[in-house]
N, CA and C atoms as an extended XYZ file, in Angstrom:
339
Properties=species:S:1:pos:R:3:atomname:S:1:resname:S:1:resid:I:1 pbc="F F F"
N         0.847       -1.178        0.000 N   UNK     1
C         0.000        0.000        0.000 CA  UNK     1
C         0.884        1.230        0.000 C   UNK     1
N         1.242        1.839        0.943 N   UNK     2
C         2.170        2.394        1.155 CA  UNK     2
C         2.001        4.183        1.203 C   UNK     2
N         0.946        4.653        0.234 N   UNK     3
C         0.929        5.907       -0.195 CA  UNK     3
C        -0.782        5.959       -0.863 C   UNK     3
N        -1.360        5.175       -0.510 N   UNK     4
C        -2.840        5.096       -0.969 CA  UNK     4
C        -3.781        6.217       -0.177 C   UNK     4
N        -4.819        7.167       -0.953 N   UNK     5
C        -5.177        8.372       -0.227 CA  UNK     5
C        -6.656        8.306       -0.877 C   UNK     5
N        -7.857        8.978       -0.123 N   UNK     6
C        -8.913        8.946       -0.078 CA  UNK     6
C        -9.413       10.655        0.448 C   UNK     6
N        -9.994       11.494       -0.344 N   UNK     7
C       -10.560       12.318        0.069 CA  UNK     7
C       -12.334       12.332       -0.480 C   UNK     7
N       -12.773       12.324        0.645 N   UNK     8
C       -14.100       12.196        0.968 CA  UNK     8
C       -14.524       13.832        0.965 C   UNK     8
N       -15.809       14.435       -0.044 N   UNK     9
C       -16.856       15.585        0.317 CA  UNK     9
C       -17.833       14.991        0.842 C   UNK     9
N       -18.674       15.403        1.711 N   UNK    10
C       -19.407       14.966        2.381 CA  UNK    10
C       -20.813       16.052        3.024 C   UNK    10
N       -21.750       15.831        2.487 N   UNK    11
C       -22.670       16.913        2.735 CA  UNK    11
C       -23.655       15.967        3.594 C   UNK    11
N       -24.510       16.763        4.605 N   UNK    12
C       -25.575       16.362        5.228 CA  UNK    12
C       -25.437       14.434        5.502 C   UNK    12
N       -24.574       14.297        5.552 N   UNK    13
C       -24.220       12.757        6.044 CA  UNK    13
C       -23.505       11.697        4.869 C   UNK    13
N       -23.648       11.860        3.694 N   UNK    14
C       -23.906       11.055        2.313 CA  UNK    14
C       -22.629       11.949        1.446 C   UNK    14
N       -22.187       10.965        0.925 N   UNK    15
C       -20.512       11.295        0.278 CA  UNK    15
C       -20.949       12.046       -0.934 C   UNK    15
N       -20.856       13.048       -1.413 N   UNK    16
C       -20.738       13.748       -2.968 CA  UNK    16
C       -19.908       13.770       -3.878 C   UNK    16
N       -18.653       13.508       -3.082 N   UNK    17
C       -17.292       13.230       -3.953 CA  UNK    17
C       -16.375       12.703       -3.596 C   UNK    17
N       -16.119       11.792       -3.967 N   UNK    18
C       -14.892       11.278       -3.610 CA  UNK    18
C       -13.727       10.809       -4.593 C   UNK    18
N       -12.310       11.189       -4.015 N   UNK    19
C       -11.207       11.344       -4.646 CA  UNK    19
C       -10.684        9.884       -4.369 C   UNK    19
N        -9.783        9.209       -4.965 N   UNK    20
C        -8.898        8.216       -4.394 CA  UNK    20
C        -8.009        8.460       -5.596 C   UNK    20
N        -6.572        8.117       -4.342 N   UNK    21
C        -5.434        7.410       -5.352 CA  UNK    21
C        -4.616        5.947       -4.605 C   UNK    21
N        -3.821        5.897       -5.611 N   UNK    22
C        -2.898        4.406       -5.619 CA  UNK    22
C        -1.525        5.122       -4.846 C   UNK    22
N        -1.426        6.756       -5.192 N   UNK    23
C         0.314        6.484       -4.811 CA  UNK    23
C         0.132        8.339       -4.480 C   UNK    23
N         1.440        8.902       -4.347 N   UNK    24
C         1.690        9.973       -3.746 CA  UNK    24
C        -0.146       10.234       -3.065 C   UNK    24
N        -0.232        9.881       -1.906 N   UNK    25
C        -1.018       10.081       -1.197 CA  UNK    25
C        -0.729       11.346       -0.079 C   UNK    25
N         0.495       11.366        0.150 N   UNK    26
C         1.193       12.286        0.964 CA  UNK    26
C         0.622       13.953        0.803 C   UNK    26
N         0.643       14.065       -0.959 N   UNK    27
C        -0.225       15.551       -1.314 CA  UNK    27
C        -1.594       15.727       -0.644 C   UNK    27
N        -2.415       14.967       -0.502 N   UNK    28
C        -3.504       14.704       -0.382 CA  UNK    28
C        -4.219       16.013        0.767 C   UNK    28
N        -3.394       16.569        1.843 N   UNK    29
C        -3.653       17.553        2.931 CA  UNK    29
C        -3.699       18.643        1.726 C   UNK    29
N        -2.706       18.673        1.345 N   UNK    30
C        -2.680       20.046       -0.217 CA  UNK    30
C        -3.648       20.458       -0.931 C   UNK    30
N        -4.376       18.908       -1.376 N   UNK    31
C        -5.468       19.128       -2.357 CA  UNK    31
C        -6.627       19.495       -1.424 C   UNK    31
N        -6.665       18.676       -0.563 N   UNK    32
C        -7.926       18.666        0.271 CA  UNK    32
C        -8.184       20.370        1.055 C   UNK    32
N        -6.952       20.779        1.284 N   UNK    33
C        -7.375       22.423        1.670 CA  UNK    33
C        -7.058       23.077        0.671 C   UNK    33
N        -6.919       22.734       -0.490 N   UNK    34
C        -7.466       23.853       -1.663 CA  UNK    34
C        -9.114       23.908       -2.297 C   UNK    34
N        -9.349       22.434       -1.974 N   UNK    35
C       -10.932       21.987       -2.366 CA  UNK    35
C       -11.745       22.710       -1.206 C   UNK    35
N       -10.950       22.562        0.085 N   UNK    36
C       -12.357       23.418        0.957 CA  UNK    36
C       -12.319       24.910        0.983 C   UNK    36
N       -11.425       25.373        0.671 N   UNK    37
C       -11.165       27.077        0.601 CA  UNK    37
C       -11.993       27.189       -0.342 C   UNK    37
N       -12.126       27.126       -1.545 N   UNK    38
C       -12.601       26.808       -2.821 CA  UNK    38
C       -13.696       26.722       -2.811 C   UNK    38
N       -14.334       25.788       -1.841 N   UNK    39
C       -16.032       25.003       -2.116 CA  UNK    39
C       -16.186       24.050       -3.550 C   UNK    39
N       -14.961       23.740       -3.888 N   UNK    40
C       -15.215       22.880       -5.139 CA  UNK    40
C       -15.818       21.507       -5.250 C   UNK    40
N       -16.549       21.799       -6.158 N   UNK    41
C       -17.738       20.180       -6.536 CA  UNK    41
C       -17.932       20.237       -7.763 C   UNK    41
N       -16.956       20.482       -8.707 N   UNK    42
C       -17.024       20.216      -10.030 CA  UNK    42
C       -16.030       18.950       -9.859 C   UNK    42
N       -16.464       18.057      -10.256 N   UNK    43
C       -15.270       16.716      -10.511 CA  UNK    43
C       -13.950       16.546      -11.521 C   UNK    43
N       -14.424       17.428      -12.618 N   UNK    44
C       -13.266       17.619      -13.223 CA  UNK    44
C       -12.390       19.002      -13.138 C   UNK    44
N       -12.656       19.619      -12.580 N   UNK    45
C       -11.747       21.097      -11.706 CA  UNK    45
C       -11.304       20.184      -10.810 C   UNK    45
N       -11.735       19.123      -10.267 N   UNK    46
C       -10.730       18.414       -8.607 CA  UNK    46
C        -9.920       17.636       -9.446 C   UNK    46
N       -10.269       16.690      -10.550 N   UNK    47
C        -9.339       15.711      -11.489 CA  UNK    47
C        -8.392       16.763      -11.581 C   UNK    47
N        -8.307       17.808      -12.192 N   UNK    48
C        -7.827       18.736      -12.688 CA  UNK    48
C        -6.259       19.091      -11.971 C   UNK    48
N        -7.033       19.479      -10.454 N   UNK    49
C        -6.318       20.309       -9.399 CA  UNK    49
C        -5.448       19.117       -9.039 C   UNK    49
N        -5.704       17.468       -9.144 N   UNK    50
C        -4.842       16.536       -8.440 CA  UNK    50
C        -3.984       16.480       -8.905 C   UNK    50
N        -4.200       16.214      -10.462 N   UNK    51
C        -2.829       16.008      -11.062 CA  UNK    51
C        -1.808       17.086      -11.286 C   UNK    51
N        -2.390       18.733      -10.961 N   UNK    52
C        -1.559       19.681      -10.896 CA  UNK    52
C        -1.045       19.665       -9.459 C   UNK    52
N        -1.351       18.681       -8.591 N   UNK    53
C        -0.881       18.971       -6.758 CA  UNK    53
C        -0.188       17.416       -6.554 C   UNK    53
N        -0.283       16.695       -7.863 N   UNK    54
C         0.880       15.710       -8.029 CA  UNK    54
C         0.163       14.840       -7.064 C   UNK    54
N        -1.288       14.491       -7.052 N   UNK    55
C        -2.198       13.575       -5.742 CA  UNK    55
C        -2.391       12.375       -7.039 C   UNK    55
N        -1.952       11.627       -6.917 N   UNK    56
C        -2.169       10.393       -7.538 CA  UNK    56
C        -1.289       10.681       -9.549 C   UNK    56
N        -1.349        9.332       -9.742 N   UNK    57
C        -1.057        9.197      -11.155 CA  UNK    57
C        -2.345        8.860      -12.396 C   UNK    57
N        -1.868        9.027      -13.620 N   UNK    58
C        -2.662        8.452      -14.835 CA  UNK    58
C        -4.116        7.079      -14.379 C   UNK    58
N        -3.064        6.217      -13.583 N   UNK    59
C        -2.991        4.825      -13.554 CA  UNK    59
C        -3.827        4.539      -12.300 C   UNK    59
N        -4.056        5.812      -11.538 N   UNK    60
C        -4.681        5.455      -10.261 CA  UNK    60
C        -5.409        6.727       -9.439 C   UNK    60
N        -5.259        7.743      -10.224 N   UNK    61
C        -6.310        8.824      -10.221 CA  UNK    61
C        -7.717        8.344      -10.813 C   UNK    61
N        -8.854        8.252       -9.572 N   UNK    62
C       -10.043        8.342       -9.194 CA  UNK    62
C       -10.901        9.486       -8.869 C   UNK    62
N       -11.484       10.515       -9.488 N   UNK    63
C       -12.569       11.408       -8.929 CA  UNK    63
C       -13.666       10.944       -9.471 C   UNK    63
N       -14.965       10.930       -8.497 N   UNK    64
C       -16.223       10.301       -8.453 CA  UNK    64
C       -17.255       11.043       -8.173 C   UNK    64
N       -18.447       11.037       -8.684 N   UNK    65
C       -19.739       11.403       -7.883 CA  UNK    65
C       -20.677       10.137       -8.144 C   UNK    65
N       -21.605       10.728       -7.586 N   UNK    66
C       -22.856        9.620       -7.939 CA  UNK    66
C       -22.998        9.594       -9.141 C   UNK    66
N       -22.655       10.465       -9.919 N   UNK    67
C       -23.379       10.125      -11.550 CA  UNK    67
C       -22.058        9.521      -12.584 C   UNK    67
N       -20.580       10.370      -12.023 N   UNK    68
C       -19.832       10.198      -12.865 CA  UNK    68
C       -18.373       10.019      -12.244 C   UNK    68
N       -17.879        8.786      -13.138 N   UNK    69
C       -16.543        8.347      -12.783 CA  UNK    69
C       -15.625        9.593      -13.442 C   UNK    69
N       -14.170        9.913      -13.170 N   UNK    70
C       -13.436       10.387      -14.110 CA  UNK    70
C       -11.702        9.463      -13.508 C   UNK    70
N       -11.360        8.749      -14.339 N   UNK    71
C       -10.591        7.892      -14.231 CA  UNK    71
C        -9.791        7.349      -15.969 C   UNK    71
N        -8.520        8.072      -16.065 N   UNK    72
C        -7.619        7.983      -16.774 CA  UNK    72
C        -6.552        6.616      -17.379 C   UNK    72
N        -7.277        5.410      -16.436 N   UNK    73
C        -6.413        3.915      -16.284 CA  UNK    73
C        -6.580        3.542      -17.602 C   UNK    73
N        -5.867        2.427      -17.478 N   UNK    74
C        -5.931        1.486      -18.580 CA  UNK    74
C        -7.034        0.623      -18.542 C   UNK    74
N        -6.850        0.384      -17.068 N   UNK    75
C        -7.478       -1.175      -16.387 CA  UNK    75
C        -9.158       -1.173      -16.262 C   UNK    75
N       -10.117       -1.626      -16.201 N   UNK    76
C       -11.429       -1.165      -15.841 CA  UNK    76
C       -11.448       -1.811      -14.238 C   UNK    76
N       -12.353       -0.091      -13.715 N   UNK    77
C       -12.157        0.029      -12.460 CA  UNK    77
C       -13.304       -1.493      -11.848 C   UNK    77
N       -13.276       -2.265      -10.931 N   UNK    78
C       -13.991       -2.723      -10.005 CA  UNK    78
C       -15.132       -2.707       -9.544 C   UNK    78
N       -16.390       -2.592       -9.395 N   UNK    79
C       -18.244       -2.411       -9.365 CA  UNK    79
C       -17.686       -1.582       -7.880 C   UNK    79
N       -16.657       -2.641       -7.108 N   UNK    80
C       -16.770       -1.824       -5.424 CA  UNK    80
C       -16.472       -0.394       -5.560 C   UNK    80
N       -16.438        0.130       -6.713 N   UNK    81
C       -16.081        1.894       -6.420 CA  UNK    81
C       -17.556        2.296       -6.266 C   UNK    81
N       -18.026        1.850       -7.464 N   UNK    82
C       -19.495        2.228       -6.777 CA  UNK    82
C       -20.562        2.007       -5.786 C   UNK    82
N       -20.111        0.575       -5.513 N   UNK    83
C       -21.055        0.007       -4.396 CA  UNK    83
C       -20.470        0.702       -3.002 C   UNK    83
N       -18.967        1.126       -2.894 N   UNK    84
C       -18.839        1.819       -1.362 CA  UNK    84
C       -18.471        3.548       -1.937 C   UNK    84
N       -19.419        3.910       -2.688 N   UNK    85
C       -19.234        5.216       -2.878 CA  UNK    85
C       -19.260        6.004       -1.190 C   UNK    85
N       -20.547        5.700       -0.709 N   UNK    86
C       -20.985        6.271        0.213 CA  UNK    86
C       -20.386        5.840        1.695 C   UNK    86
N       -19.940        5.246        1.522 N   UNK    87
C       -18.664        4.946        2.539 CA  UNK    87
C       -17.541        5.805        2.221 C   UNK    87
N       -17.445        7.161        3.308 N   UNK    88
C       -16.338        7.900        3.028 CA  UNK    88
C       -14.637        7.641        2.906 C   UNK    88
N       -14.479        6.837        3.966 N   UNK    89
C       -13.137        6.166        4.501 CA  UNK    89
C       -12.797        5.034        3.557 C   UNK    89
N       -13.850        4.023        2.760 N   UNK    90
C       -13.495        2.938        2.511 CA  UNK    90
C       -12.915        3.263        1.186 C   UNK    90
N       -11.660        2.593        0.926 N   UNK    91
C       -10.652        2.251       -0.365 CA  UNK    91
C       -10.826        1.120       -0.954 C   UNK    91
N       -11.618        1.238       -1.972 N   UNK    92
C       -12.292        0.041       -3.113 CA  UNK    92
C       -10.961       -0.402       -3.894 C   UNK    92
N        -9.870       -0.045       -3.078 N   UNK    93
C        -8.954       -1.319       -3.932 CA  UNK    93
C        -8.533       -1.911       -2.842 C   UNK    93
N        -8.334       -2.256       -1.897 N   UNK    94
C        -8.452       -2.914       -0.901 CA  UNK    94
C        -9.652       -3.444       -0.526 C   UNK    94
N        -9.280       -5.150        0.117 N   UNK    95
C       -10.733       -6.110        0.003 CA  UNK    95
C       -10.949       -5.138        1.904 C   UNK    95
N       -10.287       -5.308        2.590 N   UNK    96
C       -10.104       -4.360        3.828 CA  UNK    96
C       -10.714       -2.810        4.098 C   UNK    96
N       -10.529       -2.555        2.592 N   UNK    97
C       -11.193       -0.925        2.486 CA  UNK    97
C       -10.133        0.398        3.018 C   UNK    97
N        -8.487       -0.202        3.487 N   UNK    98
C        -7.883        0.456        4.326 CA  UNK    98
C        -6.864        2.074        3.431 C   UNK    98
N        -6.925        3.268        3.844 N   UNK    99
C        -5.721        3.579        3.565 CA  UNK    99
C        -4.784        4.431        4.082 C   UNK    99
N        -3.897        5.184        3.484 N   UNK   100
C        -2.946        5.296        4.223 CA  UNK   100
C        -3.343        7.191        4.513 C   UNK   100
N        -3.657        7.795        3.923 N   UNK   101
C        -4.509        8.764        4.385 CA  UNK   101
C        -5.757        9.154        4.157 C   UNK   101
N        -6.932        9.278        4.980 N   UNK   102
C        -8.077        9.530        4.610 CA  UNK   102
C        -8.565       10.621        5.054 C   UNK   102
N        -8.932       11.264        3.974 N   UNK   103
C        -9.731       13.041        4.721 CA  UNK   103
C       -10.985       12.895        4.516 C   UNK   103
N       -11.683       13.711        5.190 N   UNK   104
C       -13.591       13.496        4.810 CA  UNK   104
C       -13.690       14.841        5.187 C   UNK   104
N       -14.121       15.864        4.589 N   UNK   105
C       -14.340       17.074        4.610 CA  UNK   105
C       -16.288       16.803        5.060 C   UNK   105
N       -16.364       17.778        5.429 N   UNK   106
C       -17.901       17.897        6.253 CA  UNK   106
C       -17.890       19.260        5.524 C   UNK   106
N       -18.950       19.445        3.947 N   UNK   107
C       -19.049       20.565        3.332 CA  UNK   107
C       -20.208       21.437        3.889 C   UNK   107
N       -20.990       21.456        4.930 N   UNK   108
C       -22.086       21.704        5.479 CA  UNK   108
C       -21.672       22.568        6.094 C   UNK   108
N       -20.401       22.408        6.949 N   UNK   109
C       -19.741       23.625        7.781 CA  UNK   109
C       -18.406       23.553        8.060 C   UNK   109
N       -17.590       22.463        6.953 N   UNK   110
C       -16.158       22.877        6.737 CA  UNK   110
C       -15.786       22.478        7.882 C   UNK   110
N       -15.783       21.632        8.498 N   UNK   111
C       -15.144       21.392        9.641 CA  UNK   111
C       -14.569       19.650        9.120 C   UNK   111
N       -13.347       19.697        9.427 N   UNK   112
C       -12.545       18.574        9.147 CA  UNK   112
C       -12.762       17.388       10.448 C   UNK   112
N       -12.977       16.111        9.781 N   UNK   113
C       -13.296       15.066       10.665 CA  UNK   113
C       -11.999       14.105       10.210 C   UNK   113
């Protein structure tokens, strides 16, 4: 695992967006307080902002909503991205769900959990 990262938006209880990567997970504090200064919920302005804040690669950059994947792989992603959308914390490439940093922003009143 090593560098696997998960940023969770999260309104009124229920996930709106969620980010994952495979690797430089470490950026992930970077992106995540540029997205809440911001108020951003366009999915491809956050695709956008990751790969300019160096938060994941080609190969393992994930931004999600309920309606729409945006994912650059080769590989086709797994059903579990969608089935644990709404699970903020959980990492659908792990059978465990585990990773190595997870943020969940609370967009209701910006307060970091």
């Amino acid at each position: 695992m090593g560098t696997h990262a998960i940023i969770s938006l999260v309104k009124n209880g229920h996930t709106f967006i969620k980010i994952l990567s495979g690797c430089d997970g470490e950026n992930s504090l970077k992106l995540a307080k540029v997205i809440r200064e911001n108020k951003m919920s366009n999915i491809k302005e956050i695709y956008d902002l990751a790969v300019r804040t160096k938060f994941g690669c080609k190969d393992c950059l994930v931004v999600m909503n309920k309606d729409t994947i945006i994912y650059k792989g080769d590989e086709k992603l797994d059903p579990s991205y969608r089935e644990t959308f709404d699970k903020p914390s959980f990492n659908p490439r792990w059978e465990n769900g585990t990773a190595d940093f997870v943020i969940i922003l609370q967009m209701n009143n910006l307060e970091w959990t």
